[in-house]
N, C-alpha and C positions, 0 to 999 in steps of 0.2 A: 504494500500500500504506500503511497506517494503522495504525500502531504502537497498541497497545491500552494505555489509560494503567493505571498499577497505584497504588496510592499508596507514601506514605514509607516506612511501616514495613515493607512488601513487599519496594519495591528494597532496603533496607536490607539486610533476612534475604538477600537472593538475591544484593546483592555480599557478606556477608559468607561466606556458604556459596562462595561461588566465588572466593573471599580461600586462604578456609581450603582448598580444593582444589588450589588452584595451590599453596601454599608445599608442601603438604604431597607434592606430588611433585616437587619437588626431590631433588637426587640424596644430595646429603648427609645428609638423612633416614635415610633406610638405614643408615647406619655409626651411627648414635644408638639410632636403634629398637633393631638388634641390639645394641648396647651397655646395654642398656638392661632387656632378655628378663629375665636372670639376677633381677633384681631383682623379677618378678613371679613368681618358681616358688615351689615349693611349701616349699623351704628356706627363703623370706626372710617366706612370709606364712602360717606356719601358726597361727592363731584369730583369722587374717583373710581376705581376699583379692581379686579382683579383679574390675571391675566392666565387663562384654562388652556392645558394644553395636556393631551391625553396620550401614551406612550406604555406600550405592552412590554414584557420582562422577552428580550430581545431583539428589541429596539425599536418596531414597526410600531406607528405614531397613527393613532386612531382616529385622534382631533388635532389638526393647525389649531397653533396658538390662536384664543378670541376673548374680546373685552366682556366681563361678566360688569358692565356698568353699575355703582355706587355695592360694591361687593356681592359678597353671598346671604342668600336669604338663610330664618332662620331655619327652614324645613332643610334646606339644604346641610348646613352645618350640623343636624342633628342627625342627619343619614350619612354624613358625610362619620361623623361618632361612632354611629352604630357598626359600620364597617371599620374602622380602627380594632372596633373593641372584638369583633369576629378574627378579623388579622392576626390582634394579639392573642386571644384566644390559639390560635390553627399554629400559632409559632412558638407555644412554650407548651402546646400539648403532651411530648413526651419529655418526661425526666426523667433524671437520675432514681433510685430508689432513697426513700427517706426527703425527696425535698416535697414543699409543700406545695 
């Protein structure tokens, strides 16, 4: 088997894409992101707001970046919660024996 050569600036983008996927599923993530929500609603950014842009674990990009005008509603941010909290949940499902 014959590994398919790519040049620099490729592997480059693809370890950094796979950098930024590994940290960014870390579990402590999670307590930040949702620490974080309040900051983008519609109380903290109204004659601004917030810039969506959606991107699958492998790079391919679901949604162009789009203006979410005077931020996120709060249906939003509370769905936006409850998917953190499933995340975290799906990422510390197995442990060691003895932890809690």
């Amino acid at each position: 088997m014959t590994k398919e050569k790519i040049n620099k600036d490729a592997r480059i983008a693809t370890l950094e894409r796979q950098a930024k996927e590994n940290l960014s599923g870390q579990v402590h993530n999670y307590h930040f992101a949702d620490s974080a929500l309040n900051k983008a609603g519609t109380d903290s950014l109204i004659g601004s707001g917030v810039i969506l842009e959606l991107t699958v674990l492998g790079g391919r990009k679901i949604c162009s970046p789009v203006l979410i005008r005077d931020g996120l509603s709060a249906e939003l941010i509370a769905a936006l919660r409850a998917d953190l909290v499933r995340s975290y949940e799906l990422a510390t499902m197995y442990k060691p024996k003895g932890a809690k």
